[in-house]
C-alpha positions as CSV (number, residue, x, y, z in Angstrom):
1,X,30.5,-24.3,15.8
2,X,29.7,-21.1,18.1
3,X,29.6,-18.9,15.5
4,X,27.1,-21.4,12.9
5,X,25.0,-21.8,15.8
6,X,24.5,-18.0,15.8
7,X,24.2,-17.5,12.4
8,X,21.5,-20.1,12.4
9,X,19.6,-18.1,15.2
10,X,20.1,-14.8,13.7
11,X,18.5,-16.1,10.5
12,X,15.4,-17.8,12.6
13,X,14.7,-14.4,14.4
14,X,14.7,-12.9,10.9
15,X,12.3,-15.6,9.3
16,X,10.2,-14.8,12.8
17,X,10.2,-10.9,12.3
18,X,9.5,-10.5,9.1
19,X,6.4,-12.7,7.0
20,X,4.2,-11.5,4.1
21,X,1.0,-13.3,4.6
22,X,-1.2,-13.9,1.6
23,X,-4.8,-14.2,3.6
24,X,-7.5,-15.9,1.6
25,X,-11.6,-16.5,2.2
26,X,-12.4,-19.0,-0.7
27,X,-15.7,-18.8,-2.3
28,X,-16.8,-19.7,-6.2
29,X,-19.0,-16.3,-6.4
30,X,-16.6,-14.0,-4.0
31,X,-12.7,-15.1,-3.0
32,X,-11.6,-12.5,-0.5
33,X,-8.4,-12.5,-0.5
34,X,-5.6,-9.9,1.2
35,X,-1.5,-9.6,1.8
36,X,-0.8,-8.4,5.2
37,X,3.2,-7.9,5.9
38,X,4.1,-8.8,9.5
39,X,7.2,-7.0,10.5
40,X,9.3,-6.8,14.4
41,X,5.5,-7.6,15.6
42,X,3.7,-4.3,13.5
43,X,1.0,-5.2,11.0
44,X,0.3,-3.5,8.1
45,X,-2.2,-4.6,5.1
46,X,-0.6,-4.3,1.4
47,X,-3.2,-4.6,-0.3
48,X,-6.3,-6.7,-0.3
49,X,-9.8,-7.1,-2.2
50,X,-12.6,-9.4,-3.8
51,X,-12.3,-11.9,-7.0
52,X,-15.7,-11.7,-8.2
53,X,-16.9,-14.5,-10.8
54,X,-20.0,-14.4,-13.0
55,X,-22.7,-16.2,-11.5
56,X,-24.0,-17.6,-15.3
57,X,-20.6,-18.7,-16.1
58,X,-19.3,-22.3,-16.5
59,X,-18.0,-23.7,-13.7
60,X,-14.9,-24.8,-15.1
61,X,-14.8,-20.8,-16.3
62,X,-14.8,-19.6,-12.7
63,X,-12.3,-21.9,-11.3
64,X,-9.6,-20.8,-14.2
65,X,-10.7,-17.3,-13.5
66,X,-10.1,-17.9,-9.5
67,X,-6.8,-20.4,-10.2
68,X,-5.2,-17.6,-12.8
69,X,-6.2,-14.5,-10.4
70,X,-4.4,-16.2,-7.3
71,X,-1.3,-17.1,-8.7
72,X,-1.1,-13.5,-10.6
73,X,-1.3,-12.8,-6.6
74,X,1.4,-14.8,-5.7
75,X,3.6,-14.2,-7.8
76,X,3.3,-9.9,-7.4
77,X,3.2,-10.3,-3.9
78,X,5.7,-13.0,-3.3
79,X,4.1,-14.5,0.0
80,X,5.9,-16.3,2.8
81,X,3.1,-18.2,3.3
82,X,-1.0,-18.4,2.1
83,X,-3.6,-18.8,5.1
84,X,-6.6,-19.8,4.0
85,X,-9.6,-20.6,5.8
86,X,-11.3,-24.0,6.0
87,X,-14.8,-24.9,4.9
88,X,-17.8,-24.9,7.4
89,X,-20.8,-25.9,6.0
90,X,-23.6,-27.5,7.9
91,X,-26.6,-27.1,6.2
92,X,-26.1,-27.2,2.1
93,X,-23.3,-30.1,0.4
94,X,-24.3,-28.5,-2.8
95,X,-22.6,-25.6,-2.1
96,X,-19.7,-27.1,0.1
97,X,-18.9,-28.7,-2.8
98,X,-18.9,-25.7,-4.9
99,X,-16.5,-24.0,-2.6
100,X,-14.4,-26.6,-2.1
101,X,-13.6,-26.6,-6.0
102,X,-12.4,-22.9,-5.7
103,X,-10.4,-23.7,-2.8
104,X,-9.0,-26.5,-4.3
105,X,-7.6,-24.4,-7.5
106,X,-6.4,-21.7,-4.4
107,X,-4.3,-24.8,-2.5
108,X,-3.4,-25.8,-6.2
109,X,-1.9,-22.4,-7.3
110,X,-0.2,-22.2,-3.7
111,X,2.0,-25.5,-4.2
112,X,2.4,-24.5,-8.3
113,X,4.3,-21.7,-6.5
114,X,6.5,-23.8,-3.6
115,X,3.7,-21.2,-1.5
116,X,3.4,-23.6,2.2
117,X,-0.3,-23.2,3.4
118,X,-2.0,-22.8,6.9
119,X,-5.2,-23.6,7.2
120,X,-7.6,-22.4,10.1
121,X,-11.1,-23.1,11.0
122,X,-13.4,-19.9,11.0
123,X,-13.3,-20.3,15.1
124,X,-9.7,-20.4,15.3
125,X,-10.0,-17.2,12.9
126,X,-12.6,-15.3,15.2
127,X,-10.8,-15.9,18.4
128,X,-7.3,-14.9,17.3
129,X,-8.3,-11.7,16.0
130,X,-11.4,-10.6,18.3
131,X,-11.2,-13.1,20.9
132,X,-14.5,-14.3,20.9
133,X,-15.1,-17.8,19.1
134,X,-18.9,-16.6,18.1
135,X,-18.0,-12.9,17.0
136,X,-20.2,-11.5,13.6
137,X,-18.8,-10.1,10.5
138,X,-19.3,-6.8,12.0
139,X,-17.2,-7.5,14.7
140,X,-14.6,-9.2,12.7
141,X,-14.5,-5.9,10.4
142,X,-13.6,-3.7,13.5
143,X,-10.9,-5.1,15.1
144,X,-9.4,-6.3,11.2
145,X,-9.9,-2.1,11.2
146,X,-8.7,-1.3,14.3
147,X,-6.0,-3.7,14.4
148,X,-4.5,-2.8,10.9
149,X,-5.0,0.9,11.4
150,X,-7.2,0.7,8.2
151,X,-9.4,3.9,7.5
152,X,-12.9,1.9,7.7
153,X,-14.0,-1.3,7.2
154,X,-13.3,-3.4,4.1
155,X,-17.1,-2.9,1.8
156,X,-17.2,-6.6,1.7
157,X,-17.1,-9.4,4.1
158,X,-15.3,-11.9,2.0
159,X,-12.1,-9.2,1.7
160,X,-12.7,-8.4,6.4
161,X,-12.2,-12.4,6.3
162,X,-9.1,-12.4,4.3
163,X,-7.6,-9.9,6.1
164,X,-8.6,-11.9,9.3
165,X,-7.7,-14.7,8.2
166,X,-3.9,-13.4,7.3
167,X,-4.3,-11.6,11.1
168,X,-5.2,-15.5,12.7
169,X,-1.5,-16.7,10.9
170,X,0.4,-13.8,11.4
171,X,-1.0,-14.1,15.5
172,X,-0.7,-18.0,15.6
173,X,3.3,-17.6,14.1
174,X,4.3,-15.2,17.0
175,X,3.0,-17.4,19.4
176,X,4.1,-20.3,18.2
177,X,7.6,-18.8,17.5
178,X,7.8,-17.3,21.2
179,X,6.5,-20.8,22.5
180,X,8.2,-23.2,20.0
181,X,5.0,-25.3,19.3
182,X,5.3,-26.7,16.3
């Protein structure tokens, strides 16, 4: 009917105005990690900040610490979705490895939690929030800064790429919900 049909798009173009986005930048020694709510195309950053684990614990030690500390995240921040970004490593398998334990308890957490995930490479990450596929952290810290009004620039990287990393999905959404890519 007319009037289920405009139901229907009324709740889409709700669902498309309004997203919390829990951003995450895995990492066993740092996990950056960041809400950002999207809302009628204004940003605005919750909260955000840095897991630390201890370098001389067990590994199995800082994965619980990491798995526990996410899903305390999800469940006081309630997230639409969780963007996290996707391992680059060239040079050292040791410590892709590593990292891809701690994102593996992060994905983990997000489906314990019915959380869906997006995933995006570090270039798709750098081009949707600076537009520049090669930018540096610093670069990455000023327009996360700039673009979420924030009063300087998160102290550590890991916490600038969560918040970029929420940024990429909360970008890539609009777009695709303008352009209906799927």
């Amino acid at each position: 009917t007319t009037f289920g049909r405009r139901i229907l798009i009324q709740n889409i173009n709700v669902i498309i105005s309004f997203m919390r986005i829990l951003g995450i930048d895995p990492g066993i020694g740092r996990t950056g990690w960041a809400v950002v709510e999207s809302e009628k195309g204004k940003l605005k950053a919750l909260s955000y900040g840095c897991l630390e684990t201890e370098p001389n614990s067990e590994i199995t030690k800082r994965l619980l610490k990491i798995s526990l500390y996410i899903e305390s995240l999800i469940k006081s921040h309630k997230p639409d979705v969780l963007a996290i970004e996707e391992l680059f490593f060239i040079t050292n398998s040791k410590t892709a490895f590593i990292v891809g334990q701690a994102r593996g308890v992060i994905l983990l957490g997000a489906a314990k939690n019915n959380v869906p995930v997006a995933i995006y490479t570090p270039l798709q990450v750098k081009m949707a929030v600076t537009g520049y596929g090669r930018a540096d952290k610093n670069q990455i810290g000023q327009m996360v800064k700039v673009i979420l009004k924030l009063e300087k620039i998160p102290k550590m990287d890991d916490t600038s790429d969560a918040l970029a990393v929420a940024l990429a999905h909360a970008f890539t959404a609009k777009f695709k919900s303008k352009t209906n890519v799927k």
